[in-house]
C-alpha positions as CSV (number, residue, x, y, z in Angstrom):
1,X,-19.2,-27.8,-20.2
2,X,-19.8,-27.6,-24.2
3,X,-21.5,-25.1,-25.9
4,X,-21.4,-23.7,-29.7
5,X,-21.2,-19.5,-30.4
6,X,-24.3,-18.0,-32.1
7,X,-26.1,-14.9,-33.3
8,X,-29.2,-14.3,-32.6
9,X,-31.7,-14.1,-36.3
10,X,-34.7,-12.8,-34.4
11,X,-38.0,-14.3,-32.5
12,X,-40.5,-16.5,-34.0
13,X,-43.9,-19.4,-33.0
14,X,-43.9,-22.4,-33.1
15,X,-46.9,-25.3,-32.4
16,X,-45.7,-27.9,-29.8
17,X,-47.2,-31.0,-30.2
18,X,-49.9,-30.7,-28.3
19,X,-51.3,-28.1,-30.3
20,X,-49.6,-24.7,-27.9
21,X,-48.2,-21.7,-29.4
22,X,-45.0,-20.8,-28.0
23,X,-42.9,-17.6,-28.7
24,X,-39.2,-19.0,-29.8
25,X,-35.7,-17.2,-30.5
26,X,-33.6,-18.4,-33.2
27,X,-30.3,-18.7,-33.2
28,X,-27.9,-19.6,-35.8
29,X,-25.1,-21.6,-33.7
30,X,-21.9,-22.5,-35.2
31,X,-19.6,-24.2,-36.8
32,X,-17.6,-23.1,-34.5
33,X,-13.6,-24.4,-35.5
34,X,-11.3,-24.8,-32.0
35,X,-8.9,-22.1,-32.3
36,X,-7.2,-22.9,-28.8
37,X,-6.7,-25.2,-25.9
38,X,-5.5,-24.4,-22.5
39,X,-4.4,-26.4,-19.9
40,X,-3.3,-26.1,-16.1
41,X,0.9,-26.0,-17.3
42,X,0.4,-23.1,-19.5
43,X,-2.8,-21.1,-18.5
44,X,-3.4,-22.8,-14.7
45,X,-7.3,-24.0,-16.3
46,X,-8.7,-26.0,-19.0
47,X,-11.1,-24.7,-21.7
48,X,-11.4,-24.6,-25.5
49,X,-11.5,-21.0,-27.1
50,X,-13.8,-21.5,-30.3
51,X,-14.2,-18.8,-33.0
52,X,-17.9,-17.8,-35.1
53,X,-18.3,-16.1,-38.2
54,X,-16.0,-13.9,-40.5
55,X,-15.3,-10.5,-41.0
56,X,-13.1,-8.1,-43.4
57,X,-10.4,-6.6,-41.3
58,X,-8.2,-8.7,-38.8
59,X,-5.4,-7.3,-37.5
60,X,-1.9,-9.0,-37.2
61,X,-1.6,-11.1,-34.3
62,X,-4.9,-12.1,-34.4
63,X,-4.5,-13.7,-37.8
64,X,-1.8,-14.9,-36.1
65,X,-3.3,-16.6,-33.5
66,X,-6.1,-17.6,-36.2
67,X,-3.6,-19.3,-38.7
68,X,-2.8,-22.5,-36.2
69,X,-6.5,-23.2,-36.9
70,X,-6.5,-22.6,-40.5
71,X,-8.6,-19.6,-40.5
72,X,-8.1,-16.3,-42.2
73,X,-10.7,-14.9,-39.8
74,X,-13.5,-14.4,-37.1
75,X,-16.2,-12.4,-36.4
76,X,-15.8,-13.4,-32.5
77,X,-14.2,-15.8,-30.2
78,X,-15.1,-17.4,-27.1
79,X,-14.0,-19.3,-23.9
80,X,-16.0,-22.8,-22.7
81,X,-14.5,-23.7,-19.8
82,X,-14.3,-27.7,-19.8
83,X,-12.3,-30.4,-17.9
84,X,-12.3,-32.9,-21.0
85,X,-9.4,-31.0,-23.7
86,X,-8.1,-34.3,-24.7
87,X,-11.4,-35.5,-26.9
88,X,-10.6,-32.4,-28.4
89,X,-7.8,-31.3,-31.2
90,X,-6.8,-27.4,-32.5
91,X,-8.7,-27.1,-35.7
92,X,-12.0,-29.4,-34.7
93,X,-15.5,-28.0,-35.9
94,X,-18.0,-27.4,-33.6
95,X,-21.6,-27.9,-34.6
96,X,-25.4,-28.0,-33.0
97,X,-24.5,-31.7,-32.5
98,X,-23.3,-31.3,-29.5
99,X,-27.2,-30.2,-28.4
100,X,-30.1,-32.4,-28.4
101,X,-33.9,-31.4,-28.7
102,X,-35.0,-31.0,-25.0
103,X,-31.9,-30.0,-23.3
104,X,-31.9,-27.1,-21.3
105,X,-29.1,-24.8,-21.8
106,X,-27.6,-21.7,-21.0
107,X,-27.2,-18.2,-23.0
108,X,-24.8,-15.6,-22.8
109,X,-25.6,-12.3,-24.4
110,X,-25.1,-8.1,-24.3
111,X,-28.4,-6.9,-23.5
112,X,-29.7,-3.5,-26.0
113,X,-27.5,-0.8,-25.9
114,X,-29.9,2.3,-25.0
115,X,-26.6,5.1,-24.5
116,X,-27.1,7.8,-21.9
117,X,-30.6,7.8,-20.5
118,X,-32.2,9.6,-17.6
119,X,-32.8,8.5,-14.3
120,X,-36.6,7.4,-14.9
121,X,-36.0,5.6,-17.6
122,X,-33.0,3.5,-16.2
123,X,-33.9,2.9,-12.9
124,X,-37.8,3.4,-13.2
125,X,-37.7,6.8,-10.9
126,X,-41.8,8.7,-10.4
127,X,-40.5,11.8,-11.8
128,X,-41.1,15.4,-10.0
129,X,-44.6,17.2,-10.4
130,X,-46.0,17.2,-13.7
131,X,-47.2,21.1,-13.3
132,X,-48.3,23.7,-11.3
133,X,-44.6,25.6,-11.4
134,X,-42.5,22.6,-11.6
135,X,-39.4,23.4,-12.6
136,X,-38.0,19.7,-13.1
137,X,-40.1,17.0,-14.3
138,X,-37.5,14.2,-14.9
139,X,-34.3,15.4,-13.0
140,X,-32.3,14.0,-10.8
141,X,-33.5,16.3,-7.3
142,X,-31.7,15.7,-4.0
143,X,-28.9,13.2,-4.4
144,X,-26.5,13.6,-1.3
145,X,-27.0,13.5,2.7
146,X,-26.6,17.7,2.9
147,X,-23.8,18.8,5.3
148,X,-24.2,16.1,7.7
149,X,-22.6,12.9,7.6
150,X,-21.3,10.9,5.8
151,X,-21.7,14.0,3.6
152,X,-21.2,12.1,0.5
153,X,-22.9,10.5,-2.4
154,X,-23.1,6.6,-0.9
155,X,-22.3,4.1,-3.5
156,X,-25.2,2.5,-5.2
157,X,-27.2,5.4,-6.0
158,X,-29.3,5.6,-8.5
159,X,-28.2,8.3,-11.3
160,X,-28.6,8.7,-15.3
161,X,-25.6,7.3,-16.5
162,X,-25.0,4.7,-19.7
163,X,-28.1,1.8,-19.8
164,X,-28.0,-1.4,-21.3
165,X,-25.0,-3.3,-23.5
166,X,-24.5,-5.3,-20.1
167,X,-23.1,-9.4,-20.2
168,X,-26.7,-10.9,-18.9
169,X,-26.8,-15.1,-18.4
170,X,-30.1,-16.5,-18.9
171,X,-30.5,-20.2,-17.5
172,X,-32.8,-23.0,-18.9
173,X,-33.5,-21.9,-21.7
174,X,-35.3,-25.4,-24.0
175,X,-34.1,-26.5,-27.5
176,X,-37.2,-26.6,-28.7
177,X,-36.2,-27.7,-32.4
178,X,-33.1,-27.9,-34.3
179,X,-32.9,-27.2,-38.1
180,X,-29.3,-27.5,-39.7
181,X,-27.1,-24.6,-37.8
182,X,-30.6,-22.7,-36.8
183,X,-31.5,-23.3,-33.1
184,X,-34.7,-23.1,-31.8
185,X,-35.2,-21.9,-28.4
186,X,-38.3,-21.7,-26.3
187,X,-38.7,-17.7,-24.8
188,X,-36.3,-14.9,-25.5
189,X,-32.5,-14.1,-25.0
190,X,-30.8,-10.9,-24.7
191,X,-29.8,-8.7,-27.5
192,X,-30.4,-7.2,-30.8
193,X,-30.5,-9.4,-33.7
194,X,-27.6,-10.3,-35.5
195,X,-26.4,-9.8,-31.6
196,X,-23.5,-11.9,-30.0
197,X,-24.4,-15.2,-28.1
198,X,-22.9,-18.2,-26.1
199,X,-24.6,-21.0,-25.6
200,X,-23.5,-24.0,-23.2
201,X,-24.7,-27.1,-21.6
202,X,-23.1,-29.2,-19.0
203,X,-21.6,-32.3,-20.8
């Protein structure tokens, strides 16, 4: 597997060739530099970890860890699990040419963090009675089994609680265009803009 780190700039359209309209994300994709590579003797599996972007504070032993690539910083850094380490050096620079127009890849992102939200909103509940007395419109109700058994809340139930900011995959996903570092990618991927994203392709 390959695959470059990116941040999502926000959704756009695009005319195919045949004259379609299609909704696209872009993505601004690397250079990524190699910051690490792990093998079976030290780490018991192979992958490259790459790093994206900068940012103002780093704290010691990450600048540590940084400085064996040369860099004073990064925004983020990321694992691509691959069985081919030897094509590959500390301090290489990962780019969109390791995607081609067509290919079909794979994006890793944090969906939008919505904070604590209520049951209907979260899980889509119908809500209590809208009148006539009601004395809760969007609560929660009846959520255990009463003094029988099991006499307990089962696992799995549905309750407000903290919604969204969860690691979501999408698969084929088309490079519809590629433009410098700017990726162009047919439909949507998770996240806010400016958001974290991985993107990979088998090699």
């Amino acid at each position: 597997m390959i695959g470059l780190i990116g941040q999502k700039i926000g959704m756009s359209q695009l005319f195919t060739d045949d004259g379609r309209l299609i909704a696209v994300t872009k993505v601004e994709a690397g250079p990524c530099p190699i910051v690490q590579i792990k093998d079976e003797k030290n780490d018991g599996y192979r992958a490259l970890q790459i790093a994206f972007g900068t940012k103002k504070r780093v704290n010691k032993p990450l600048a540590g860890h940084l400085k064996k690539a040369n860099l004073k910083s990064a925004k983020w850094l990321a694992e691509i699990r691959t069985d081919n380490i030897e094509k590959y050096k500390i301090g290489d620079i990962l780019d969109t040419s390791v995607f081609s127009v067509g290919d079909k890849i794979k994006v890793t992102g944090y969906t939008k963090g919505r904070g604590f939200t209520g049951g209907m909103k979260r899980w889509g509940w119908k809500g209590g009675p809208a009148s006539h007395g009601s004395m809760f419109h969007r609560r929660i109700g009846s959520a255990g089994h009463g003094h029988a058994d099991p006499g307990r809340i089962l696992k799995g139930k549905t309750m407000p609680g903290h919604y969204g900011n969860e690691r979501v995959t999408i698969k084929n996903l088309q490079i519809v265009k590629i433009e410098n570092n700017i990726i162009y990618l047919k439909g949507a991927v998770p996240g806010p803009k400016n958001g974290f994203l991985l993107l990979t392709k088998e090699e």
